[in-house]
N, C-alpha and C positions, 0 to 999 in steps of 0.2 A: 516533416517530423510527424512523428506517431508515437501512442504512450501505451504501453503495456499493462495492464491492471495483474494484480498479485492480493493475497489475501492468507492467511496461516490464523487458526486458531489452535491453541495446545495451551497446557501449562504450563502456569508460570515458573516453575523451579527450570524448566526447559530451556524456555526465553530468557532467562534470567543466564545461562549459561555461555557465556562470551567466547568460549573459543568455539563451540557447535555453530555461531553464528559467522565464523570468520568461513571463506572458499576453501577446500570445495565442498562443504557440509553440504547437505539438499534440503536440509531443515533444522533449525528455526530460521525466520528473514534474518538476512545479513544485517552486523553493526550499519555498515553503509547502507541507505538506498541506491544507489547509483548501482550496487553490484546484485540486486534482484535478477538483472537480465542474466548472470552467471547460472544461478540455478538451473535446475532440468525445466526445458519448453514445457513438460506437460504441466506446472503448477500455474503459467499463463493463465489466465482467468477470461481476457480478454483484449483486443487490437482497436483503438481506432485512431482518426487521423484528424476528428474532427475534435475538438475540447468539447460542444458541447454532451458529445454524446458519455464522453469519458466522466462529464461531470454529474449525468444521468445514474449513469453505473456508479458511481461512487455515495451519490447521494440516497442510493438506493440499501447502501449496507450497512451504518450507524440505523437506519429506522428496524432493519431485518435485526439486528443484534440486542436493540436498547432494550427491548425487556430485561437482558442478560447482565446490563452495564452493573458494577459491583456499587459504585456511585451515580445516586440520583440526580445528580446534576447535569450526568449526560443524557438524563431522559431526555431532560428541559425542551420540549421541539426548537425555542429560541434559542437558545446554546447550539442545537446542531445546523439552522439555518444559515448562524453569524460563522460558523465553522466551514461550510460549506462555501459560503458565499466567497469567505478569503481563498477557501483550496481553488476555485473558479478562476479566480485573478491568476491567481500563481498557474495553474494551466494556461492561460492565454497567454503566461507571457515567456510560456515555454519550461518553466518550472517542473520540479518532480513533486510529489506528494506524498506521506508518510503518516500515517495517522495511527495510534496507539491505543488502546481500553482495557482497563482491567473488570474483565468478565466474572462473574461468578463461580465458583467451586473451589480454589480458584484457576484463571482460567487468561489467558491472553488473548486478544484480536488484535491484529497487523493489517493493516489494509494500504497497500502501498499502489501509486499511480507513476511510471517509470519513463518519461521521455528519451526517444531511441532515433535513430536516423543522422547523424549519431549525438551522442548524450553528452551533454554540454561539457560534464567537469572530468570524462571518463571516456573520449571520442575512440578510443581504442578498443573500450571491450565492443564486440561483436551483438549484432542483433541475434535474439532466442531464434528468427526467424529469417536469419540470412537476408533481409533487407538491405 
C-alpha cells in the first residue's frame, strides 16, 4: 500500500459548495476522501509507501499554514502534536486522513492523505498513478 498526499486552499464560499465537490469537478476536495485519487494526477502532492515519511509531509503543513489558522487554538503547538500523533496511528494501520482549517480572509485548507494499492472502502477506483 502507498498513500497519496493532496492539499486545496481556496475559499470558503467554494468548499462550502457540495455539488463542485461531488466527481468529476477537479476542484474543491471531494465530499469523500476516498474519491481524492479521481481528481486530475497533477494536484498529487506526493507518493510514498512508507507511513513514516507520509507523516513527515503531513506534519509539515498545519506548522506552514498556522500563522493563517482563523482560530488560535490551532496554533496551540500541543493541539497539532496530539493531532498528529493520532493521523500517525491511523496511517499505520492503513487508514486515509483528512484534515480541515478555516484559514483566514476567509479561506479553507484541506489536506488530505489517500491510501491506494487499492483503497480499503473504494478498491475499484483506480490509482492517479496506474499502480
Amino acid at each position: 500500500m502507498h498513500h497519496h498526499a493532496y492539499l486545496w486552499t481556496g475559499p470558503t464560499p467554494r468548499f462550502d459548495e457540495e455539488a463542485f465537490r461531488r466527481p468529476p469537478h477537479p476542484q474543491p476536495p471531494p465530499l469523500e476522501t476516498a474519491y481524492w485519487p479521481v481528481k486530475p494526477r497533477s494536484i498529487v502532492k506526493g507518493t510514498w509507501s512508507e507511513p513514516s515519511a507520509v507523516a513527515v509531509w503531513l506534519g509539515e503543513r498545519p506548522a506552514e499554514y498556522a500563522p493563517r489558522f482563523a482560530a488560535g487554538a490551532y496554533r496551540d503547538p500541543g493541539r497539532l502534536v496530539t493531532l498528529l500523533a493520532s493521523a500517525g496511528e491511523r496511517l499505520a494501520a492503513g487508514g486515509d486522513i483528512s484534515l480541515g482549517f478555516s484559514l483566514e480572509q476567509p479561506a479553507f485548507l484541506s489536506v488530505a492523505l489517500v491510501g491506494c494499492g487499492p483503497h480499503r472502502a473504494l478498491p475499484d477506483l483506480p490509482c492517479p498513478f496506474g499502480r
